[in-house]
C-alpha positions as CSV (number, residue, x, y, z in Angstrom):
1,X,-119.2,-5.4,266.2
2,X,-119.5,-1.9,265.6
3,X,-123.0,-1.2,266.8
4,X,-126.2,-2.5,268.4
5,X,-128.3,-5.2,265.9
6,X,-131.1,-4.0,267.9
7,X,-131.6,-0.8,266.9
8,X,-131.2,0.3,270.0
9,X,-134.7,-1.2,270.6
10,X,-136.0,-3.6,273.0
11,X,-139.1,-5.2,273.8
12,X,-140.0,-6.6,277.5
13,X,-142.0,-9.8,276.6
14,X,-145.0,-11.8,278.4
15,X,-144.0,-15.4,279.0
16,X,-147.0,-16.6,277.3
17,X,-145.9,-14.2,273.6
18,X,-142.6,-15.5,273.8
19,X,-143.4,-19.9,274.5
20,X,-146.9,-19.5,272.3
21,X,-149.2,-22.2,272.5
22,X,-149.9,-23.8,269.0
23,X,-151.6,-21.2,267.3
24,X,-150.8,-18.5,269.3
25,X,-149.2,-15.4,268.3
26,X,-145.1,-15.9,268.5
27,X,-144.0,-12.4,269.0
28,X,-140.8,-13.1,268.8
29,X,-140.8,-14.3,265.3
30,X,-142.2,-10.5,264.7
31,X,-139.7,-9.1,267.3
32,X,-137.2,-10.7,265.2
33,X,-137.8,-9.8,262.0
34,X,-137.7,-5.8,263.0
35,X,-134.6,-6.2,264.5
36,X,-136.3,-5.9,268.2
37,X,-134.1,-7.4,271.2
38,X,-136.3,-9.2,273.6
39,X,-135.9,-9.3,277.6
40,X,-138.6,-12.3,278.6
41,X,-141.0,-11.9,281.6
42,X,-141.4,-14.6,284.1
43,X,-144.6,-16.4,283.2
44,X,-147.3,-15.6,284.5
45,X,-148.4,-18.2,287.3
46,X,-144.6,-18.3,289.2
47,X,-145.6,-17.6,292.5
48,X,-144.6,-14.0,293.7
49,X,-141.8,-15.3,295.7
50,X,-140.3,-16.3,292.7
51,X,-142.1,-14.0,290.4
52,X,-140.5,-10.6,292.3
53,X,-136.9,-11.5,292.5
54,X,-137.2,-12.0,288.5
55,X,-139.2,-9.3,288.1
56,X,-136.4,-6.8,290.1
57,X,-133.6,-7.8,287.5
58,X,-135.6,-6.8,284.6
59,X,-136.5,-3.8,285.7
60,X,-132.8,-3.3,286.3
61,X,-132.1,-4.0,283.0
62,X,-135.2,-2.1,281.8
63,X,-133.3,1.0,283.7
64,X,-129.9,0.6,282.0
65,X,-131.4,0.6,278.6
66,X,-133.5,3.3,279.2
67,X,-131.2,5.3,280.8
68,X,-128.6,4.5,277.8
69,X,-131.7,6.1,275.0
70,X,-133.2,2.8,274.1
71,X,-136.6,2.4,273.0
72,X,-139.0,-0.1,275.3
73,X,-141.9,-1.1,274.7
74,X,-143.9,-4.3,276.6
75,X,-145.6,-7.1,274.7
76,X,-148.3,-8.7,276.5
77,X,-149.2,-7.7,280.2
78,X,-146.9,-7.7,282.8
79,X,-148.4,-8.6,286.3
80,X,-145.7,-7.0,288.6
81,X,-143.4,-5.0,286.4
82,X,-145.0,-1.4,287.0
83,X,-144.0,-1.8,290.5
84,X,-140.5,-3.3,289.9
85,X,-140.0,-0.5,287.6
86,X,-141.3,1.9,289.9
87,X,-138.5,0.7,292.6
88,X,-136.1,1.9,290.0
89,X,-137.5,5.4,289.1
90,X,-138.5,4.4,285.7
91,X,-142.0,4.9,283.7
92,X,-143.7,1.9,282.7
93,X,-142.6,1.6,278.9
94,X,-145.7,1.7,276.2
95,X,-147.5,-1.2,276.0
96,X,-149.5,-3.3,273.5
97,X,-151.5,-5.9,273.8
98,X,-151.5,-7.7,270.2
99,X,-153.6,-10.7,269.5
100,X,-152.3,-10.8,266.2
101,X,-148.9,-10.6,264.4
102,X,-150.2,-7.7,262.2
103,X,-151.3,-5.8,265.0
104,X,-147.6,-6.3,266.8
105,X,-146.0,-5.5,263.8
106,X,-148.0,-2.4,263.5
107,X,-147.2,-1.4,266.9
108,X,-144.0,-1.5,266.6
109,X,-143.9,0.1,262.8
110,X,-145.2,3.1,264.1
111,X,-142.4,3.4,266.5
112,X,-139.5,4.4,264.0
């Protein structure tokens, strides 16, 4: 593979967007179709103890792409993360809050 099928773009995903209930907006079939890598949040009702170790390794992932010139963006809200990113010295990434799949779409359109 020569290069990254992301586009060098990557999304940080609430549980609930990525495991939609019926009806619910599936960002990832939205994610996918722009070519948008996804790194999954823990859901939302873990308990912190488990919550926060999880929450660590993505922002340590969050880090190296940023670092490396990556776009990221979050989909959903993300109890937790701004602190787990803070512990790592990195800026929360822009956020939207879509309730629809033409409103994610539209986020992320206006990115490139």
């Amino acid at each position: 593979m020569d290069g990254d099928e992301r586009g060098r773009r990557v999304a940080v995903v609430a549980d609930e967007l990525v495991n939609p209930t019926v009806g619910g907006l599936d960002a990832m079939a939205v994610l996918e179709h722009g070519g948008w890598g996804v790194i999954q949040l823990p859901a939302a009702w873990f308990p912190e103890a488990v919550a926060a170790p999880l929450l660590e390794q993505v922002a340590e992932h969050v880090e190296e792409f940023v670092r490396h010139g990556y776009d990221v963006v979050l989909v959903g809200e993300g109890a937790g993360l701004e602190q787990a990113l803070a512990a790592v010295h990195v800026a929360p990434p822009d956020a939207v809050s879509p309730h629809t799949a033409a409103e994610l779409h539209a986020f992320l359109a206006a990115r490139c």
